[in-house]
C-alpha positions as CSV (number, residue, x, y, z in Angstrom):
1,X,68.5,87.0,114.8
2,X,67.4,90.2,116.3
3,X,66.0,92.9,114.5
4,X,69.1,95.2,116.2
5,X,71.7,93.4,114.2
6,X,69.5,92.6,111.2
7,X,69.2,96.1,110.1
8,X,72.9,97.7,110.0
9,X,74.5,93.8,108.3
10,X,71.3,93.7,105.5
11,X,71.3,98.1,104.7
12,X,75.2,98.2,105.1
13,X,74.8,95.5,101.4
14,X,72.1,97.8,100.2
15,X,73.1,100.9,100.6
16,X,77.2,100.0,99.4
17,X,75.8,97.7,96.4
18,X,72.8,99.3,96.0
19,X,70.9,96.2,97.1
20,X,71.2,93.1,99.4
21,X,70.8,89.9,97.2
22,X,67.2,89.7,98.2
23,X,65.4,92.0,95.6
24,X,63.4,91.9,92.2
25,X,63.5,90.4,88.9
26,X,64.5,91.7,85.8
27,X,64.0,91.3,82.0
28,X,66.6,89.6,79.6
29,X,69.5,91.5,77.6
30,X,73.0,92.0,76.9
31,X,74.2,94.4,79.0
32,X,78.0,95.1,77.8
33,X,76.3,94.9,74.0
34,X,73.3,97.4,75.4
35,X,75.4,99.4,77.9
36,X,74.5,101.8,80.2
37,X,75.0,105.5,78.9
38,X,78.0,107.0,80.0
39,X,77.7,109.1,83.3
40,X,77.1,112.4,83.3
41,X,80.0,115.4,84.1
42,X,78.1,116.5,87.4
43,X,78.1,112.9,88.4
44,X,81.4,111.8,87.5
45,X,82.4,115.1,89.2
46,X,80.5,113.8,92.3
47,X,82.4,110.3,92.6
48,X,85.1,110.0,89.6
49,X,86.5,106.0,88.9
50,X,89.5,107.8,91.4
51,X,87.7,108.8,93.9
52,X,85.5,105.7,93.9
53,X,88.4,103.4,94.6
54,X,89.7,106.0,97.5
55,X,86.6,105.7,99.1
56,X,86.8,101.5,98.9
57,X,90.3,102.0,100.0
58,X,89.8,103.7,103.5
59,X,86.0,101.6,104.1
60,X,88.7,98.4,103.7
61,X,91.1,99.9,105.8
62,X,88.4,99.7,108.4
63,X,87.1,96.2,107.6
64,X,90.8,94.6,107.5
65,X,91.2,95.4,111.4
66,X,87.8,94.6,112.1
67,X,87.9,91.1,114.1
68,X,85.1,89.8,111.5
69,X,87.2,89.9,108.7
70,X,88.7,86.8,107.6
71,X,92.1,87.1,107.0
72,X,93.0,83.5,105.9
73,X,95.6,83.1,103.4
74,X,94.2,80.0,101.6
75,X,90.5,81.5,101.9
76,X,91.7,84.8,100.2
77,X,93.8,83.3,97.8
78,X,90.9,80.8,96.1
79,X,88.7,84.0,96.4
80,X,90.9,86.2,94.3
81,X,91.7,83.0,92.0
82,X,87.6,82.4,91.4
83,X,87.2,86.6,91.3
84,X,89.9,86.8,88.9
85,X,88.8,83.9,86.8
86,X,85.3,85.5,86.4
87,X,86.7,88.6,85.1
88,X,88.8,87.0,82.6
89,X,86.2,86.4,80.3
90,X,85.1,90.0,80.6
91,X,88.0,92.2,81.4
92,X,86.0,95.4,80.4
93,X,84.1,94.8,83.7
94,X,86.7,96.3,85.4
95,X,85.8,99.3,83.9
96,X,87.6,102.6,82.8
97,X,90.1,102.7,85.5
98,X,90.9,99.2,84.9
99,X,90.3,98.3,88.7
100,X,92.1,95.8,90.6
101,X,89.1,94.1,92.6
102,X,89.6,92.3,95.8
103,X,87.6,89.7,96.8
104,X,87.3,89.1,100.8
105,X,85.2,87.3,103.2
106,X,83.9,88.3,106.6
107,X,82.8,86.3,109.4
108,X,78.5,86.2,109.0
109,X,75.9,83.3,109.0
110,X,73.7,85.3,107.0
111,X,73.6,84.4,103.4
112,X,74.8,87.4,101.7
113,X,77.5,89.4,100.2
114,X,78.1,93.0,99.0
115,X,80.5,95.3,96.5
116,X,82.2,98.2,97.7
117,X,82.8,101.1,95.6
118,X,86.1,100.6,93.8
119,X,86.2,96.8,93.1
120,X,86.0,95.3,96.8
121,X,83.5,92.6,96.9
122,X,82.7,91.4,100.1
123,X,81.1,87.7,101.1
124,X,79.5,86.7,104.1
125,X,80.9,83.0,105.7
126,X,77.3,82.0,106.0
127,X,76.8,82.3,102.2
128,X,80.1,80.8,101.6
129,X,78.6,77.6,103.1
130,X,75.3,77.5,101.7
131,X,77.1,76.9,98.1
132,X,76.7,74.2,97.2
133,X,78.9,73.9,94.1
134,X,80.9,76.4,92.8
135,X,79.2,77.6,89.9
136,X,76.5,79.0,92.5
137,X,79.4,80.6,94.6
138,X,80.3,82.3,91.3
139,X,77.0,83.6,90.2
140,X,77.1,85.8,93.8
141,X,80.7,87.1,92.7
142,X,79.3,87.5,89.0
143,X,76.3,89.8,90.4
144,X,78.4,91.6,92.8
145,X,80.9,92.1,89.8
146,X,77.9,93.3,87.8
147,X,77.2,96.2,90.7
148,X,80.4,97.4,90.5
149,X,81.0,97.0,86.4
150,X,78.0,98.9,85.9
151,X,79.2,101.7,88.5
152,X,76.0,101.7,90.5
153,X,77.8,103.5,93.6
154,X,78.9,106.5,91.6
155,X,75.7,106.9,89.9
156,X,74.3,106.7,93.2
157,X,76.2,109.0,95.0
158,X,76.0,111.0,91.5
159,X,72.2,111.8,92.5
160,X,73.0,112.9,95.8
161,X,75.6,114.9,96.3
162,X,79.0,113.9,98.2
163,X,77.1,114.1,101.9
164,X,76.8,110.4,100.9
165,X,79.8,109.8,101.2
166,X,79.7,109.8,104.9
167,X,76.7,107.6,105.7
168,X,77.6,104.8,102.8
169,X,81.0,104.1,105.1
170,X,79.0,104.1,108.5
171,X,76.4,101.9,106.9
172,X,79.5,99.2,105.9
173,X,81.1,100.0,109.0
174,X,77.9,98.9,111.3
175,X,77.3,95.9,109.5
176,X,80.8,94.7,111.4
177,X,80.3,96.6,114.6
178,X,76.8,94.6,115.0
179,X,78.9,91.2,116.2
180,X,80.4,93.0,118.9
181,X,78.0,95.6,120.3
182,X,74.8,95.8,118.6
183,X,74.1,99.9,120.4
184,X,77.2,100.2,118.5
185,X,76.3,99.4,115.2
186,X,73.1,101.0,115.8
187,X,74.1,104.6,116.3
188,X,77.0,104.4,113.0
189,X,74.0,103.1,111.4
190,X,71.6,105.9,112.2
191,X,74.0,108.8,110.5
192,X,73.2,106.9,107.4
193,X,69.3,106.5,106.9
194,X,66.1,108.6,106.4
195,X,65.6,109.5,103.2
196,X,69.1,109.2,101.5
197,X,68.0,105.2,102.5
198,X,65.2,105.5,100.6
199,X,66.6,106.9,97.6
200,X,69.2,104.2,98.0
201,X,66.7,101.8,97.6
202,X,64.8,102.9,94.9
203,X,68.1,102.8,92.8
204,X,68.8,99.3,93.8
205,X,65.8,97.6,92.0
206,X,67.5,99.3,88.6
207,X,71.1,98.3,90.2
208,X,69.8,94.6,90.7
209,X,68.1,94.3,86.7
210,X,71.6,95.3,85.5
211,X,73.7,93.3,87.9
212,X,71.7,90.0,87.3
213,X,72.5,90.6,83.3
214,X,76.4,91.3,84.0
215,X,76.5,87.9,86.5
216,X,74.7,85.5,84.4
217,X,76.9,86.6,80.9
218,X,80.0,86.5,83.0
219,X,78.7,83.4,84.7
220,X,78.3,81.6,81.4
221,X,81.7,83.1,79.5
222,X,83.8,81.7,82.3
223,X,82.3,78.0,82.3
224,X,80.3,77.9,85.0
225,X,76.8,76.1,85.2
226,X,74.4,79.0,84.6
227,X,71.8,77.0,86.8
228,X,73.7,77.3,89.6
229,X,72.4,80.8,89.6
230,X,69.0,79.7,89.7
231,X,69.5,77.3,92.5
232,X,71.3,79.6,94.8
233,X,68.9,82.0,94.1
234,X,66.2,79.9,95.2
235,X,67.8,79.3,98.1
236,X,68.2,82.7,99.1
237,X,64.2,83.2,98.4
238,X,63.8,80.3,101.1
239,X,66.1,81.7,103.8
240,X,63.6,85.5,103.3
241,X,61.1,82.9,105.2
242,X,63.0,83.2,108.2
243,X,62.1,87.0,108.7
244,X,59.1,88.7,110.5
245,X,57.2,91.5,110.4
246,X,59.5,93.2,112.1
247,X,62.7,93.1,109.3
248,X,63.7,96.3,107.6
249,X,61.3,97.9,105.2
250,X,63.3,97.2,101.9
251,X,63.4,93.4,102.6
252,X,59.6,93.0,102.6
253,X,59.3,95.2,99.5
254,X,62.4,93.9,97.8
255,X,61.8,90.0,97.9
256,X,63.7,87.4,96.0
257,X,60.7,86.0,94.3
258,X,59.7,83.8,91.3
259,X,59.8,86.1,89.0
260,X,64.0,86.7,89.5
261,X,64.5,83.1,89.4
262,X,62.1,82.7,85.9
263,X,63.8,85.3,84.7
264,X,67.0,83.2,85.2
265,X,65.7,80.6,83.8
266,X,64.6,82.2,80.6
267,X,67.9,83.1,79.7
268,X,69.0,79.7,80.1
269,X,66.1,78.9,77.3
270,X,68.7,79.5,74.4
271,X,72.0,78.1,75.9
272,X,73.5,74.7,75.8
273,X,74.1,73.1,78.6
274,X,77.9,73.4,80.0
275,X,78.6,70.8,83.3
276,X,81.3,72.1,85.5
277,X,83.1,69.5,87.3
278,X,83.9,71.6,91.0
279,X,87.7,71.2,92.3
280,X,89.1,69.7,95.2
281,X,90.0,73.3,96.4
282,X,86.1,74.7,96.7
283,X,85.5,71.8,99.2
284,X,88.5,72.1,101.0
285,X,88.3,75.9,101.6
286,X,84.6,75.9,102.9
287,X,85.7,73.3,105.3
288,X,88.2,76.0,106.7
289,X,85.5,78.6,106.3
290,X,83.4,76.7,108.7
291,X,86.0,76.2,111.2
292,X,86.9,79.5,111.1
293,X,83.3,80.9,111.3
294,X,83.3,80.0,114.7
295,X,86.8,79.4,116.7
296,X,85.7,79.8,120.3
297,X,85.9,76.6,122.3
298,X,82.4,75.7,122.0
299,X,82.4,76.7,118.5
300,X,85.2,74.1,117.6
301,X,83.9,71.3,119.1
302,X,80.3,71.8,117.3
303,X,82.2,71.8,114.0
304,X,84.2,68.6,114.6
305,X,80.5,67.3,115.4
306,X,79.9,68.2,111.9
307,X,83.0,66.8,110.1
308,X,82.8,62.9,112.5
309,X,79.4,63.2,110.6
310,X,80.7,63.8,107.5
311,X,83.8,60.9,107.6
312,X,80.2,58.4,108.2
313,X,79.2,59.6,104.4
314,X,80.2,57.3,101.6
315,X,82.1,60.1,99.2
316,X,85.1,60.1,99.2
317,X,85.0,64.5,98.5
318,X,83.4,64.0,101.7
319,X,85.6,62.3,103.8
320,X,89.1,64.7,102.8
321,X,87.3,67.9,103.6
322,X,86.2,65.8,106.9
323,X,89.6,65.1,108.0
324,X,91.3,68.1,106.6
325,X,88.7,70.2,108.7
326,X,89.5,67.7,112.0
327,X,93.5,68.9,111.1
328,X,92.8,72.4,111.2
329,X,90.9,72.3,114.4
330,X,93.1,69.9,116.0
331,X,96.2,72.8,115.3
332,X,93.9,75.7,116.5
333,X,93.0,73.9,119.6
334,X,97.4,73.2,120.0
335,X,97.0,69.4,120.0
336,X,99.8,70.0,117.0
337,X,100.6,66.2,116.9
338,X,97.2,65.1,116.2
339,X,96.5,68.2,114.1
340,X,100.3,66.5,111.8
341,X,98.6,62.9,112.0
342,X,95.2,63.8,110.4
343,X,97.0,66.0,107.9
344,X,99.3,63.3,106.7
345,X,96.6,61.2,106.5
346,X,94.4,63.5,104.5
347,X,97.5,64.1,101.9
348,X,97.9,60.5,101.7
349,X,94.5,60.2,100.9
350,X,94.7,62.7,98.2
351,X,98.4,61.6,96.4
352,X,96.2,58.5,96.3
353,X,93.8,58.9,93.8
354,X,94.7,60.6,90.4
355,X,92.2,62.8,90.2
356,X,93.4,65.4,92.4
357,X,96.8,65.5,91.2
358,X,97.0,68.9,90.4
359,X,95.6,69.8,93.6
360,X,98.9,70.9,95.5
361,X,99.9,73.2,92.8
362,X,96.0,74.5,92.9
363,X,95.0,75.7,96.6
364,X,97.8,76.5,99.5
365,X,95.4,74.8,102.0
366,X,97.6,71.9,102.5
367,X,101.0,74.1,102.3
368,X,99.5,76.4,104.8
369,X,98.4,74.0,107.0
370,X,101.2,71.8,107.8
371,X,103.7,74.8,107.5
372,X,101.6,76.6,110.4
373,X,101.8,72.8,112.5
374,X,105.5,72.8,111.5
375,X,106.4,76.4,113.7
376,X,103.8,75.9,115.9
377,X,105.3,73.0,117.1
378,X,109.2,74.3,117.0
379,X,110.2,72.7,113.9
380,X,111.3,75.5,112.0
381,X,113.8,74.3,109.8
382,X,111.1,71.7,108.6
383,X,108.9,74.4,108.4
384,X,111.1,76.6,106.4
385,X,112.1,73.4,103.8
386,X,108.5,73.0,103.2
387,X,107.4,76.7,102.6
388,X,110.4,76.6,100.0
389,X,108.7,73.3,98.3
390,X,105.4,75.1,98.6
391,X,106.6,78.5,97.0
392,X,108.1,76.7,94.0
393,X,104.8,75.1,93.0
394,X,102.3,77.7,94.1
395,X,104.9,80.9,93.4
396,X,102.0,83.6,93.5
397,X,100.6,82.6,96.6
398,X,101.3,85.9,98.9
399,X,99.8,83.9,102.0
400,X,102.9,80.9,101.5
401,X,105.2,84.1,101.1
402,X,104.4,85.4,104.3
403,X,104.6,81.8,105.9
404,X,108.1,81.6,104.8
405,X,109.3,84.9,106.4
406,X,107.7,83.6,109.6
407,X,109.3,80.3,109.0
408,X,112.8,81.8,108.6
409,X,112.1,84.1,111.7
410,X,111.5,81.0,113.8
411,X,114.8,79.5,112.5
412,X,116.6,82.7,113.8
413,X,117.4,83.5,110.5
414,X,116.4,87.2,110.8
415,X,118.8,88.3,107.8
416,X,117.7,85.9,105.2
417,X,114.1,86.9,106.3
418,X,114.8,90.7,106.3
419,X,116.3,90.2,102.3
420,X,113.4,88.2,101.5
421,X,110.8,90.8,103.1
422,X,112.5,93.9,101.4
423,X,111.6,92.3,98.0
424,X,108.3,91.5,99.3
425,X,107.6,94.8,100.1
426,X,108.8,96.0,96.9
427,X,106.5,94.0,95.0
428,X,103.3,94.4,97.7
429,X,103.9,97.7,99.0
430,X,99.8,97.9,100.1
431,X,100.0,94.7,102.6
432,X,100.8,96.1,106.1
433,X,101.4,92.6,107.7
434,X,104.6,92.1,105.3
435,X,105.7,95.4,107.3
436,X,104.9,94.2,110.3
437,X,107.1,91.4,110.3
438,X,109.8,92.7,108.1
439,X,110.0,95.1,111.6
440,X,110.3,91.9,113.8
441,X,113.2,90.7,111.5
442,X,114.8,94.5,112.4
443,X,114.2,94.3,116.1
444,X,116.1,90.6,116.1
445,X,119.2,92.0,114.3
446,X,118.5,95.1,116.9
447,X,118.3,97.6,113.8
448,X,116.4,100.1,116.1
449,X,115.5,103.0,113.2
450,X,114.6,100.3,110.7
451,X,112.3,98.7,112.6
452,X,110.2,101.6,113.9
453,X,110.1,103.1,110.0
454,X,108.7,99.4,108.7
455,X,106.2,99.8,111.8
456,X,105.1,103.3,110.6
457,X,104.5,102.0,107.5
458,X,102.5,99.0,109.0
459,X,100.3,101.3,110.9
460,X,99.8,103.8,108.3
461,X,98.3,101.1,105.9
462,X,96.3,100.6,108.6
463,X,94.5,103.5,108.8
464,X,96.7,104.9,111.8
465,X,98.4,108.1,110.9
466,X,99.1,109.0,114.7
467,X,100.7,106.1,115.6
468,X,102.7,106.0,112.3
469,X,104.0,109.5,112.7
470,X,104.7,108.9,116.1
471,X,106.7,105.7,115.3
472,X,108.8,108.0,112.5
473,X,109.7,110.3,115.8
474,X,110.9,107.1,117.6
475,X,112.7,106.0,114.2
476,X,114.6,109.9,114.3
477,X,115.7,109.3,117.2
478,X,117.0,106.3,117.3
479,X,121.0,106.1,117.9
480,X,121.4,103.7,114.4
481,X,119.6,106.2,112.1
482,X,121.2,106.8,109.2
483,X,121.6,109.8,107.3
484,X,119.0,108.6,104.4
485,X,116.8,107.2,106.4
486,X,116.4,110.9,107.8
487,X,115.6,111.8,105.0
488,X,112.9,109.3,104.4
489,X,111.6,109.6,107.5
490,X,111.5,113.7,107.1
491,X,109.8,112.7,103.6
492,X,107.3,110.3,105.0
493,X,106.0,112.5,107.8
494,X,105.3,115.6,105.4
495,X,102.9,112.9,103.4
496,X,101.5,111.4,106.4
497,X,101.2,115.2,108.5
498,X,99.5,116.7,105.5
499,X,97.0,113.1,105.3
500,X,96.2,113.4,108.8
501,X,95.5,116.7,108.4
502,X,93.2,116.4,105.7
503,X,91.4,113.8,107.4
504,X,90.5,116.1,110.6
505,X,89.6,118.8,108.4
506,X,86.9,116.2,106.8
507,X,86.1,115.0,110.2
508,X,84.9,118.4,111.3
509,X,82.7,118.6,108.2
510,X,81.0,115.7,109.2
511,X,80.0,116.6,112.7
């Protein structure tokens, strides 16, 4: 990796989180029992539990459209589930504005992963894989959770002032922009450093003590194996030997030594052993992480080298996540036949044997799967009977929601689809691709002012005030526009004017 690209991905971690993973030890203690005094008024002036979830809000708004971001229904959804699960045992992690966090992945090799302010926590592909169970892919979200539990963005912005503001998103901003133009990433990343870097970095070896007390007590409530922690960890010190002389400042002074790790393991000293047996689901969604970490031609055919490897192995774990990742590339390279025949076979496989028999009502990887074969290869109405099937036993799952709508869109079913995506929206009024296709389901019945409104919504979740506002003027003028929907339009274009407007007053102040 070059130095170019290694600078914005590894400060964009540190500057959001206060830290990348790679960093310094810290000594034992109850951190919720010996909590961090509360924040002062000029700091929680500076960034308020509000204001730190706005900022998350529009740095996301960037990262959804970014092409790195993975935006894989059965990836997002065990995410969320093993986020969620983690801050069940200590809901007071989610601090004074009771935030909802959102746990995401983006498309890196490099072992890492980072918390936005607000309750985003971000992980890299790359460290995705490395896990090798799931208690160690939960001691990352547990130390992420920690960093954002503990506040360390506001107090960090606290000491600054609100300039920081501006170079914290860059920062975030070039770690994605690196992938695709590396001059790119380097001049977002510039705005950000100097000596609000250094500052940033001085407060992460504080952030990282703290955060390594939240993860491991979260770590242990939830039933994970707390030496999973140290494992990973000592991973991550091994993967620092892979950097030169010539990697950014704060990784050569911030190392993941010894001393974290035996400071890991001394908390262990006094707790009694707890075995977690890892689910079907964990296996099966890093195989779709590692097709999806790389899905040019090239890049699929190296990772079915990997999985014809993998069906040689003798466990049986080994040989489903094999075959279920053959499936998945098989449908993405539109052999849909042979992607249907290895996923039959892989279910088979898995009705088979008892101890996955929960499975289908526990991960959306198979549902998604062979619903996606289904319309891809013009069998809607199969696809439609099995997103039905798959909604009754996984009835939270927002990705087999969505799948449905697209299902009864291929059927030519655009009214049942357009009832179905107005309760959607009702319930998820934040997801812009439920828009999006509730608009498509408009333009089939030819509903002309409808489906320019749902599009302005779409884009204005996206970030795009222009082009919403300018798909409300298409709306206004269209020839089926009702008389309240001038009035929501007239209503929506106030907001969205007086947004827009704010935002070009802060983009001055920036320049």
């Amino acid at each position: 990796m070059s130095k170019l690209k290694l600078l914005p991905a590894c400060l964009s971690a540190a500057a959001l989180a206060g830290v990348c993973l790679f960093s310094v030890a810290t000594a034992p203690g109850n951190v919720f029992a010996q909590s961090l005094p509360t924040l002062g008024d000029t700091e929680r002036e500076d960034l308020s539990p509000l204001m730190e979830r706005k900022l998350g809000e529009q740095i996301m708004q960037s990262i959804r459209v970014d092409p790195d971001y993975l935006d894989d229904g059965p990836v997002l959804e065990y995410l969320n589930k093993l986020g969620n699960s983690l801050l069940a045992t200590r809901p007071e992690a989610r601090g004074e504005a009771i935030y909802n966090f959102e746990f995401f992945a983006v498309r890196d090799p490099v072992l890492n992963a980072f918390a936005l302010p607000g309750g985003f926590i971000g992980m890299h592909s790359g460290l995705i894989l490395a896990a090798q169970t799931e208690s160690e892919l939960a001691s990352v979200m547990g130390h992420e959770i920690g960093h954002v539990a503990q506040r360390h963005i506001a107090r960090m912005i606290g000491s600054q002032g609100r300039d920081a503001l501006i170079p914290l998103a860059a920062l975030i901003l070039a770690a994605l922009a690196a992938k695709s133009s590396p001059d790119a990433a380097m001049a977002l990343a510039m705005g950000g450093q100097g000596v609000a870097i250094q500052r940033q970095l001085n407060f992460s070896r504080d952030a990282e003590r703290e955060a390594d007390r939240v993860g491991f007590q979260i770590l242990r409530d939830a039933g994970y194996d707390t030496s999973g922690m140290v494992a990973f960890f000592g991973r991550l010190q091994a993967s620092t030997r892979n950097y030169n002389d010539t990697a950014p400042a704060y990784l050569r002074s911030h190392p993941l030594t010894t001393e974290r790790i035996a400071d890991i393991q001394a908390r262990q000293v006094d707790q009694r052993y707890k075995q977690h047996v890892d689910g079907l689901d964990f296996f099966l969604i890093q195989a779709r992480v590692r097709v999806l970490q790389d899905v040019g031609t090239q890049g699929l055919i190296d990772t079915a080298v990997i999985f014809d490897q993998q069906l040689k192995g003798q466990r049986e774990i080994d040989k489903i996540t094999a075959r279920y990742g053959l499936a998945f590339i098989a449908y993405l390279q539109h052999d849909y036949a042979k992607a249907d025949t290895l996923l039959k076979e892989v279910i088979k496989q898995v009705q088979q044997n008892p101890k996955y028999k929960n499975v289908f009502k526990e991960t959306s990887a198979f549902a998604d799967l062979s619903i996606d074969i289904k319309i891809a290869n013009k069998q809607p109405d199969l696809a439609v009977k099995e997103a039905e099937e798959a909604m009754q036993l996984l009835p939270l799952s927002r990705g087999i929601a969505q799948q449905y709508a697209e299902a009864l869109l291929a059927a030519k079913r655009e009214e049942d689809a357009a009832r179905f995506l107005r309760d959607q929206v009702q319930l998820y009024r934040q997801e812009p691709s439920l828009y999006k296709l509730l608009a498509k389901a408009y333009s089939a019945q030819g509903k002309q002012a409808l489906e320019h409104m749902s599009l302005a919504e779409s884009y204005a979740l996206n970030g795009a005030l222009p082009a919403a506002i300018q798909q409300l003027d298409i709306a206004r003028r269209s020839p089926d526009a009702q008389y309240y929907d001038q009035a929501v339009i007239d209503a929506r274009e106030r907001e969205w004017k007086e947004k827009r407007k704010q935002e070009v007053e802060d983009e001055k102040k920036r320049k």
